[in-house]
N, C-alpha and C positions, 0 to 999 in steps of 0.2 A: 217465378218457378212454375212450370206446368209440369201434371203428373200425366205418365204415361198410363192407358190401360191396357190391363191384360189382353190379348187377340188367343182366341180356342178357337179349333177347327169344328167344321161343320159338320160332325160327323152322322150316321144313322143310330135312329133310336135302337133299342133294344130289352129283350122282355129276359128275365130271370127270375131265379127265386130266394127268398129268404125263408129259411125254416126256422119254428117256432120250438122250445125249449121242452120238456114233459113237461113241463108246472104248464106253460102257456098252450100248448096242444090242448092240457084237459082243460082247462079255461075256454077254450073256443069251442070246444066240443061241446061243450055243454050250454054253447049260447043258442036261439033259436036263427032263423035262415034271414029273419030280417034286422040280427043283432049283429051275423057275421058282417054281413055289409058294411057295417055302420063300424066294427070293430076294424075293418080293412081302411076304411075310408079317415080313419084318425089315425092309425099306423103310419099310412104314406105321410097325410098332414103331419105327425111330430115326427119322421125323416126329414121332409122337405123344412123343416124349420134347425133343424140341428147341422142339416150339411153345409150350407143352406145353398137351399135352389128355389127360385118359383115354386110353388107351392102344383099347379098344371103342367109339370114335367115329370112327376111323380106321379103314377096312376097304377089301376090294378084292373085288370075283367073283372074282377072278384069271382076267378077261381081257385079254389085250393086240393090240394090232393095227398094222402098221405106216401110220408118216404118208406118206402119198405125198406129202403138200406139202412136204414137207424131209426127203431123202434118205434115205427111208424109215427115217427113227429109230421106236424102238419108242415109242405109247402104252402108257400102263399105264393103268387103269379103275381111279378109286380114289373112295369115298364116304366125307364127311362126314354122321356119321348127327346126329341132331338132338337138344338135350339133354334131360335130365330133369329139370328144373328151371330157374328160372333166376337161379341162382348160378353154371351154369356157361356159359362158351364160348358165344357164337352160332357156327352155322354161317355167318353171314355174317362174323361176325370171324376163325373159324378158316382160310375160305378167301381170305380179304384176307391173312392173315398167314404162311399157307400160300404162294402165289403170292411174298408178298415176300420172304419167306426166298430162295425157288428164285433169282429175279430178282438176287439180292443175295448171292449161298451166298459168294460171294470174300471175303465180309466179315465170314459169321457160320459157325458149328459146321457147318449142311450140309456144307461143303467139308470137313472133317475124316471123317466116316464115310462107313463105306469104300462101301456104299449111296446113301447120299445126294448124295454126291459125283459121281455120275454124272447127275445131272438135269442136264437145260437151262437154263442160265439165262436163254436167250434167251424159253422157252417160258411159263415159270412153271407154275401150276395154271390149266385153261381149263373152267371146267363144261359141260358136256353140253347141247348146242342139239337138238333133235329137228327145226329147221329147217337145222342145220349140215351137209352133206351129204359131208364129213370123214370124218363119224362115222357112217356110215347104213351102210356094209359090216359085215360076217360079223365078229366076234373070234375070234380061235381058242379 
């Protein structure tokens, strides 16, 4: 019996965002500039273990910016990089299952870590429009 494996297309990375919750907004807000880091840098790490992907296909500039369209909760800027092959992960299946997670966290592990826990459900993962004009201000 040999098993077949999945083949994903190769597709290009791509950057978007996940917005953070009030409770998790004032939680970041009130951390210092070398905490945000470190609070972005374990975000992506308990994504990348729940979806699961490589752990280096999850990244962030660690910019964030507030959404003026919904009471200024924090964006965070976070990229799905693109695979090395294709045995692994599309980025189009990463950020579909990415987005459902968040959308659905009541129901799966997001809601458990103490990071992830703090997304929006309402927001999900949204990629980056260079037409979306959201996203066209300064990131800190």
């Amino acid at each position: 019996m040999s098993l077949v494996s999945q083949k994903y297309s190769i597709d290009d990375s791509v950057s978007g965002f996940l917005r953070l919750t009030d409770q998790g907004t004032s939680f970041f807000e009130r951390l210092l500039p070398e905490k945000k880091t470190g609070f972005i840098q374990n975000l992506t790490s308990q994504l990348a273990g729940i979806i699961p992907v490589q752990s280096n296909r999850i990244k962030s500039n660690y910019r964030y910016q507030k959404d003026t369209k919904s009471r200024n909760q924090m964006l965070i800027n976070i990229q799905i990089l693109k695979p090395n092959n294709d045995s692994e992960l599309s980025v189009t299946t990463i950020v579909s299952n990415l987005s459902t997670l968040v959308k659905n966290k009541v129901f799966n592990s997001l809601s458990l870590n103490s990071l992830t826990s703090m997304l929006d459900s309402t927001y999900g993962f949204q990629k980056y429009s260079k037409d979306n004009n959201l996203y066209a201000s300064i990131f800190c």
